[in-house]
ROFIZA-175450 format. One record per residue (C-alpha): x, y, z; residue in one letter. Coordinates in steps of 0.02 Angstrom, whole numbers, plus 50000, padded with zeros to 5 digits. Layout:
! residues N
XYZA ...
***
This chain:
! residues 722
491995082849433X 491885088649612X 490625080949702X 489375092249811X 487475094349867X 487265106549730X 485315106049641X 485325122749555X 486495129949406X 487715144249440X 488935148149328X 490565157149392X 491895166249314X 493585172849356X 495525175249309X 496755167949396X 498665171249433X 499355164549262X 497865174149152X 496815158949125X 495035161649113X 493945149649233X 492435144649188X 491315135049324X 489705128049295X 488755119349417X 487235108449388X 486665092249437X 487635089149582X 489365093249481X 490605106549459X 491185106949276X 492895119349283X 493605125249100X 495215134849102X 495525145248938X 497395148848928X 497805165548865X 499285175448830X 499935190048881X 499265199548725X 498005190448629X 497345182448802X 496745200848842X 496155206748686X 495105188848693X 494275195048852X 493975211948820X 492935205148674X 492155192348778X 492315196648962X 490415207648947X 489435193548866X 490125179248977X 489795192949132X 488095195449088X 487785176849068X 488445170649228X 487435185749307X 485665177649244X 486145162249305X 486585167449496X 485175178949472X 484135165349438X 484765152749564X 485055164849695X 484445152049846X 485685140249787X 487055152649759X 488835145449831X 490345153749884X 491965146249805X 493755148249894X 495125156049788X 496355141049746X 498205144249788X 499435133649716X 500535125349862X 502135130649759X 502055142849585X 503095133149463X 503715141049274X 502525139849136X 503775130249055X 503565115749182X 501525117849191X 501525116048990X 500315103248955X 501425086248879X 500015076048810X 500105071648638X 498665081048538X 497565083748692X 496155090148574X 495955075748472X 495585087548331X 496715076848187X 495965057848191X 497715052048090X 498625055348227X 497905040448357X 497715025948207X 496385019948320X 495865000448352X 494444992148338X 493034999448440X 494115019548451X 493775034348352X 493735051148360X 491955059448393X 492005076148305X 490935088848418X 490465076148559X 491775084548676X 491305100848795X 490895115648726X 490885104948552X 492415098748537X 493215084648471X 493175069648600X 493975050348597X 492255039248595X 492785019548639X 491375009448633X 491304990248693X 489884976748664X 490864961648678X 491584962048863X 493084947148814X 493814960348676X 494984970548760X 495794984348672X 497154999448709X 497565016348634X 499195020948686X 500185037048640X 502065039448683X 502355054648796X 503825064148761X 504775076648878X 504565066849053X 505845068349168X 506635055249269X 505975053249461X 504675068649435X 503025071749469X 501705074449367X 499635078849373X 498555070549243X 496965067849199X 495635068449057X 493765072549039X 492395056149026X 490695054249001X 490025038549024X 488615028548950X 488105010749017X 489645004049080X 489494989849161X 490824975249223X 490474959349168X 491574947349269X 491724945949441X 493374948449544X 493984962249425X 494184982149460X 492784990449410X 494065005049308X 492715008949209X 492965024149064X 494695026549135X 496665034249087X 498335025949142X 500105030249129X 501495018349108X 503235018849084X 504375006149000X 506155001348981X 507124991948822X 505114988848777X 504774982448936X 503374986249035X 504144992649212X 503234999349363X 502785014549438X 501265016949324X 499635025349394X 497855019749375X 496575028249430X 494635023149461X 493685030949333X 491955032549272X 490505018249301X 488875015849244X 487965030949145X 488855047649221X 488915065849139X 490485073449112X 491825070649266X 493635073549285X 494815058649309X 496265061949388X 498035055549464X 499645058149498X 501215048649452X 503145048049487X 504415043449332X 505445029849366X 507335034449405X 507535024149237X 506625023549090X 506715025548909X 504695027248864X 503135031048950X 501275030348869X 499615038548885X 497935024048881X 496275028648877X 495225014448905X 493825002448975X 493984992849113X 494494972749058X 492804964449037X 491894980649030X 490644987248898X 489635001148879X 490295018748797X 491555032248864X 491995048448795X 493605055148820X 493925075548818X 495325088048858X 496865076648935X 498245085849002X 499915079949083X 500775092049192X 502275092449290X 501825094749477X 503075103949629X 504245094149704X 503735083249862X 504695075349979X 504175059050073X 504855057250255X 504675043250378X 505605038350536X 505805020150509X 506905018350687X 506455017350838X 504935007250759X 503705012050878X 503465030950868X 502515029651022X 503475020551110X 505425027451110X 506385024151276X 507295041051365X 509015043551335X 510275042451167X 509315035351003X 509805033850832X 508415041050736X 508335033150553X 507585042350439X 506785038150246X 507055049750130X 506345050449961X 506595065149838X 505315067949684X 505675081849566X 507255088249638X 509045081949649X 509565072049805X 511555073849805X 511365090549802X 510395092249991X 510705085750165X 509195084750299X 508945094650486X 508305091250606X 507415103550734X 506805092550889X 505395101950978X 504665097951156X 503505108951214X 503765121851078X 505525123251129X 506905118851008X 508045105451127X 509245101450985X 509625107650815X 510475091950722X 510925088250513X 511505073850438X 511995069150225X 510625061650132X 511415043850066X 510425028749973X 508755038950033X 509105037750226X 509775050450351X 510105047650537X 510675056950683X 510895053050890X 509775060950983X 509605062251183X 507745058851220X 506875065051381X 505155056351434X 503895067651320X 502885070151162X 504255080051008X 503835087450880X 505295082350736X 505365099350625X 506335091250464X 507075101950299X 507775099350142X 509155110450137X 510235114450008X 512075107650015X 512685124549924X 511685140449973X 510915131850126X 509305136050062X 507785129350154X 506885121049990X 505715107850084X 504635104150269X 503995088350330X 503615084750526X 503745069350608X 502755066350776X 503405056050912X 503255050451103X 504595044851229X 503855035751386X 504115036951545X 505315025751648X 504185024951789X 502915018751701X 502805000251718X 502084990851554X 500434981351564X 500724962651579X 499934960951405X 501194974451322X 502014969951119X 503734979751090X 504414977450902X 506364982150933X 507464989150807X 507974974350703X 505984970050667X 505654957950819X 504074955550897X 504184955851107X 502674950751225X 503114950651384X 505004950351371X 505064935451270X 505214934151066X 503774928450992X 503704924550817X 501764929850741X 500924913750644X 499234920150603X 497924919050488X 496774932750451X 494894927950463X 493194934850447X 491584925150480X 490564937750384X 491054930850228X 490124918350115X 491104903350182X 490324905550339X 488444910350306X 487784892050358X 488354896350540X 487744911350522X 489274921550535X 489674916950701X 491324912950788X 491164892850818X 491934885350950X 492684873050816X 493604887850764X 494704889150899X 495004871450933X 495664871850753X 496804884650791X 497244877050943X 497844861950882X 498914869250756X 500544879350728X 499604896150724X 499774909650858X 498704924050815X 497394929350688X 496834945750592X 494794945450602X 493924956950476X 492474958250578X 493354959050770X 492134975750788X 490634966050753X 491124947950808X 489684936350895X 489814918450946X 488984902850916X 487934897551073X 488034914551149X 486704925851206X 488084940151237X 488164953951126X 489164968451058X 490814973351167X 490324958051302X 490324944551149X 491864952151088X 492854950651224X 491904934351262X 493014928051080X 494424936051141X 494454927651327X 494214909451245X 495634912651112X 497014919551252X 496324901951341X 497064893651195X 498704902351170X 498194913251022X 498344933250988X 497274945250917X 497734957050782X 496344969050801X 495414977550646X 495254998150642X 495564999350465X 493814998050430X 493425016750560X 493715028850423X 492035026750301X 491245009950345X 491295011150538X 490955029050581X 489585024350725X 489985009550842X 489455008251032X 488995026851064X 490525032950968X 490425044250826X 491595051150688X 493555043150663X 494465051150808X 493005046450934X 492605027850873X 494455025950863X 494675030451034X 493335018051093X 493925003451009X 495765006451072X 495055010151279X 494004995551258X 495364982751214X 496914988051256X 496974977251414X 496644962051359X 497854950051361X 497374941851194X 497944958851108X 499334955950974X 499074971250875X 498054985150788X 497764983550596X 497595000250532X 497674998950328X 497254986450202X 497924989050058X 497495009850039X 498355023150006X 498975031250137X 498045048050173X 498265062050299X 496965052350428X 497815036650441X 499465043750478X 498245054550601X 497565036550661X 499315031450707X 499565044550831X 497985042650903X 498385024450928X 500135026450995X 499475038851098X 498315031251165X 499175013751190X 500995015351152X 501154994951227X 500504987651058X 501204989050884X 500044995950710X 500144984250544X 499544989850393X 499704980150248X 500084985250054X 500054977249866X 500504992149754X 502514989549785X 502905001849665X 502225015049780X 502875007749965X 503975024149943X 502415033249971X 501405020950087X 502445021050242X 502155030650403X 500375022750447X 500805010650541X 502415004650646X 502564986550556X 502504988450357X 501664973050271X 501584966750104X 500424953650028X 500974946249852X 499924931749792X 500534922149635X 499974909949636X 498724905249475X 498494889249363X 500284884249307X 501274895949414X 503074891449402X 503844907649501X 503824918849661X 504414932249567X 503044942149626X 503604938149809X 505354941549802X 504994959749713X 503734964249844X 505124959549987X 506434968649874X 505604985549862X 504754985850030X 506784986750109X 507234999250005X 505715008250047X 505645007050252X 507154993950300X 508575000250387X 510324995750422X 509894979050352X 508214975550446X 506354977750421X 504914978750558X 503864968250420X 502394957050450X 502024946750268X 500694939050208X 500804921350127X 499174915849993X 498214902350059X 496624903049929X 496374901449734X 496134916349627X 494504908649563X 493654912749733X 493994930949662X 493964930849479X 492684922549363X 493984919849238X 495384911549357X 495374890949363X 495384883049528X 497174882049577X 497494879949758X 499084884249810X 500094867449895X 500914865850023X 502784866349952X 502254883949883X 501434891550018X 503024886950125X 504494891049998X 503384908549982X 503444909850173X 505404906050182X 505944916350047X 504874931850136X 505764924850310X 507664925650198X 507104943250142X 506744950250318X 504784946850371X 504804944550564X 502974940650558X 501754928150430X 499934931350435X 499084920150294X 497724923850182X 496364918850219X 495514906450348X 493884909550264X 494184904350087X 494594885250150X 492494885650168X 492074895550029X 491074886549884X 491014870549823X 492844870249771X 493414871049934X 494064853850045X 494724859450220X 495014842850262X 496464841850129X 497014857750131X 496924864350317X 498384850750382X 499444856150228X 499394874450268X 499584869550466X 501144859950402X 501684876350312X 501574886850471X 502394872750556X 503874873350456X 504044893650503X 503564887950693X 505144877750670X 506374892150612X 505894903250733X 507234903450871X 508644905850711X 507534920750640X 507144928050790X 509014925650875X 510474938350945X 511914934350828X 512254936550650X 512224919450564X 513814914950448X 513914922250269X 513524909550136X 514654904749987X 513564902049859X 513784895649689X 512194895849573X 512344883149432X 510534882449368X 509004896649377X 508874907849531X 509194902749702X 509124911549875X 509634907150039X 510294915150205X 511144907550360X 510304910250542X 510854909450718X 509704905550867X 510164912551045X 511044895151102X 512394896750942X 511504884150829X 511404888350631X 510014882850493X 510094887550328X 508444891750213X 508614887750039X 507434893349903X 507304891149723X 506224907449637X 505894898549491X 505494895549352X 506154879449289X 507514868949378X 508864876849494X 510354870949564X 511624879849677X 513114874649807X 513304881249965X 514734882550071X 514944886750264X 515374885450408X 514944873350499X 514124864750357X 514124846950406X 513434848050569X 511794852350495X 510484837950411X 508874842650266X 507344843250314X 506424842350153X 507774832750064X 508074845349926X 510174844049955X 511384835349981X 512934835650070X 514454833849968X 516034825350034X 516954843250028X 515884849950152X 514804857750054X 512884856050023X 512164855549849X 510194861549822X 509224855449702X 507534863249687X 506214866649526X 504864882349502X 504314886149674X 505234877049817X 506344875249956X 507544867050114X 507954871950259X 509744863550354X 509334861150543X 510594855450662X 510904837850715X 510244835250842X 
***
């Protein structure tokens, strides 16, 4: 279903390139589209016979509805693929023979209840704790391919019955799996809620590189009842796409003139990799100043490039190693300042191994993010209190991420809008901490603020009215969504407009970083596993993992992470209180800080006075001692040289660890156990007995070694004598 402002019926008919018959009908606000296949033959004999009758029919209706009559584009397809590829793959997609889906309790097949009087899938749920799945295996997928899906649904009363849960509603999924495994790279989209007429759920999804099975679901939401008819599913392959994104220099925006290695990511669905290399036309001022290729390897390409002061346009093709066949465009935008320029006294550089710069010096974000229009903060009435920032004062962290910067008011204030704002911002820079600032919200929710209307122009506002302050850390630009044509198009803007401070967004889905980078210059990634009896950061290390491969190069990241400070049960009905403690919130933060993060903003502030369940007074100096513990590793994480390799020897479960050095030649080591269970592991280096434990989790042996001892979620780090 398309939605539109439509009141009247109109029905619509035509043929398109591949002699299927479309059928439009619009009512009620939607725009129900049936395509007919036909064939060459019978498809023509089919609408001679039926081509007057339908004609006629579609005629009364416009006749009839001729003041809402609406003019509909002719779709192209982006690329024309072979009707072999565009054949539909899902298993029985008319549900016409019932023995073919051995259906589970609360599934069966509707005869008639479909469009037109077709069969349909009806799944119908009173109890919202019974939670069942009808999956069928696909066959025919390729490997790392794209495909269109989607289905039909009608909905009827569907409701969610537990907080802190999706509301997926009448819904299909696709999932792949490997030796009966369930692997990612599955897609889930929203689909329909409450009582809703027919409307088309859609997605798209990329097969895995490897996998040996992949399933169709159609389904209700967990802890969702109500009804939901499912009609017509289809699975198709889709074109190839490429996904491009210049990972280095990190700051688009910001590239200094002269020689720079440009680092690209490159990541290839539908089509071959080894068999193309990438080029590079680099355009300033419409003029084509170099012409540069390079081989595609391990999804990266780079090339040197000199850079005069000026805005480029990066022209970038897949071209084909053999026949040098042009197969694929992207473009890449991207500014080089100005020598001459001089950089406001409050200007952030992130260089090309991840590090954060203000003002020449490193600087190591500690944050928190906060938002004083939550729940936790409704007794002060959503204000900013001044026991806020003493708290933060007093404590390890050095920046925060406010939700509601755009909106922010103070306790004991009588200044409003931009004046209290800035009023929040002037007492935090008093106290030594940073502001990441929040535009992720100026794409729906804050489309009007302060005169400004629309993205571009509210966008614009928030950026000219901040940018000088000296409590400026950073702009936040995504929260966990997918990344769409306007936020790489707020990116720009931003750069543009101040090139001195660094973007963050911030994602969860880490089977699709591939396809999330670009909108912003730091990546993020915010993995929370902690739940009742959580024995494991598996969760973090796979996040970490697969956010390198998707935008780390030559062994760094420009990542910010995000550690969980709160218990699911603030979120989820069905989640026991669980806080997470302090030895898991900082082995988390380590093992992100051994896996590349140059940045930790924790989540959340807020939920330490949300509820009943909450006790800052226990829990605020344990998290303080967390960030204190990242405070201390700073100077090795943040330092010039490479620190020593590590011989390590694992002799129980799954241990990680990685050597630093700070600027003045000293070493620490961070150990961390992933859990779950006990681990054990040596560790030679050296050097090694010039360092002492902090958190007495090893030991050093007479050898010279150091032995770690460590069980489900934990850690050391090995700081120099001093």
């Amino acid at each position: 279903m398309i939605r539109s402002d439509i009141k009247r019926t109109v029905g619509i008919v035509s043929f398109s390139q591949d002699n299927t018959i479309i059928i439009a009908t619009l009512t009620n606000k939607e725009i129900a589209v049936m395509k007919q296949p036909t064939s060459t033959q019978t498809g023509i004999n089919k609408m001679e016979r039926h081509f007057i009758p339908v004609v006629l029919l579609v005629l009364i209706a416009v006749i009839a509805n001729l003041p809402g009559m609406l003019l509909l584009a002719k779709e192209q397809p982006k690329i024309q693929i072979s009707k072999d590829e565009s054949i539909n793959l899902c298993p029985d997609p008319t549900f016409s023979n019932a023995t073919n889906w051995h259906s589970p309790r609360g599934y069966k097949i509707a005869p008639s209840a479909g469009l037109n009087g077709n069969s349909a899938l009806l799944v119908e749920r009173t109890n919202p704790k019974s939670y069942t799945l009808l999956n069928r295996e696909i066959e025919g997928l390729k490997r790392n391919t794209a495909y269109d899906f989607g289905v039909w649904v009608k909905g009827e009363k569907i409701n969610l019955e537990m907080k802190g849960m999706d509301k997926r509603g009448g819904t299909v999924c696709i999932e792949f799996y490997e030796k009966d495994k369930h692997i990612g790279g599955g897609s889930y989209p929203l689909g329909v809620y409450g009582t809703q007429k027919w409307t088309l759920i859609k997605g798209k999804v990329t097969t895995p590189k490897e996998f040996d099975k992949a399933t169709i679901c159609f389904y209700l939401g967990k802890y969702t009842i109500g009804k939901a008819w499912f009609y017509s599913p289809y699975i198709r392959q889709d074109a190839p796409y490429w996904k491009v994104g210049l990972l280095c220099p990190v700051m688009n925006y910001a590239i200094k003139p002269g020689q720079q290695e440009l680092i690209f990511s490159s990541f290839l669905y539908g089509l071959k990799a080894d068999q193309f290399e990438g080029n590079i036309d680099i355009v300033r001022d419409g003029n084509i100043e170099q012409k540069l290729s390079a081989p595609i390897k391990d999804n990266r390409f780079e090339v040197l490039a000199k850079l005069k002061p000026g805005e480029y346009l990066l022209e970038l093709s897949l071209v084909n190693k053999k026949d040098k066949k042009i197969s694929l465009r992207k473009e890449v935008s991207i500014q080089v300042l100005d020598p001459v320029i001089t950089p406001p006294k409050n200007s952030v550089f992130v260089d090309n191994r991840g590090r954060t710069w203000i003002n020449g010096k490193k600087f190591l974000p500690i944050g928190l993010y906060t938002n004083q229009r939550s729940d936790g903060f409704k007794k002060w009435n959503h204000k900013w209190r001044t026991i806020d920032t003493e708290n933060l004062k007093n404590s390890p962290f050095n920046c925060i991420m406010p939700y509601d910067g755009m909106s922010w008011q103070r306790e004991s204030s009588e200044l409003s809008g931009i004046d209290a704002q800035r009023e929040i911002m002037d007492e935090l820079n008093n106290n030594g901490i940073k502001v990441i600032f929040s535009v992720k919200d100026i794409r729906n929710t804050w489309d009007k603020w302060q005169g400004a209307n629309g993205m571009n122009e509210v966008v614009t506002k928030v950026v000219e009215t901040f940018r000088d302050h000296p409590a400026l850390l950073a702009w936040y630009t995504n929260d966990e969504k997918g990344v769409e044509q306007l936020d790489l198009d707020k990116r720009k803007l931003i750069g543009k407009l101040d090139p001195f401070h660094p973007t963050w967004q911030v994602q969860c889905v880490y089977y699709r970083f591939n396809e999330y980078q670009g909108a912003a210059d730091v990546f993020g990634v915010d993995p929370y596993p902690i739940v009742e009896n959580a024995k494991d950061m598996k969760l973090v290390q796979k996040n970490m993992d697969l956010a390198m491969k998707a935008v780390g190069f030559n062994g760094e990241i420009a990542l910010w992470a995000v550690p969980q400070i709160f218990p699911w049960s603030q979120h989820r009905d069905f989640e026991p209180l669980c806080w997470p403690t302090e030895t898991q919130v900082r082995s988390m933060s380590l093992l992100m800080a051994i896996m590349g993060s140059k940045g930790f903003v924790m989540f959340a502030y807020p939920s330490l006075f949300k509820g009943k369940e909450t006790n800052f007074e226990q829990h605020w100096p344990e998290y303080c001692n967390a960030a204190q513990a990242l405070l201390d590793i700073s100077p090795f994480i943040l330092g010039d040289p490479i620190g020593p390799t590590l011989q390590i020897e694992t002799i129980k479960g799954e241990v990680m660890a990685k050597a630093f050095t700070s600027d003045n030649g000293k070493t620490c080591v961070i150990i961390t156990a992933i859990g779950p269970g006990q681990a054990e592991a040596t560790i030679k280096f050296k050097g090694a007995n010039k360092l002492k434990s902090k958190y007495d989790r090893s030991i050093l042996n007479k050898n010279g070694s150091w032995t770690f001892k460590g069980e489900d979620i934990d850690s050391d780090v090995l700081f120099p004598i001093e």
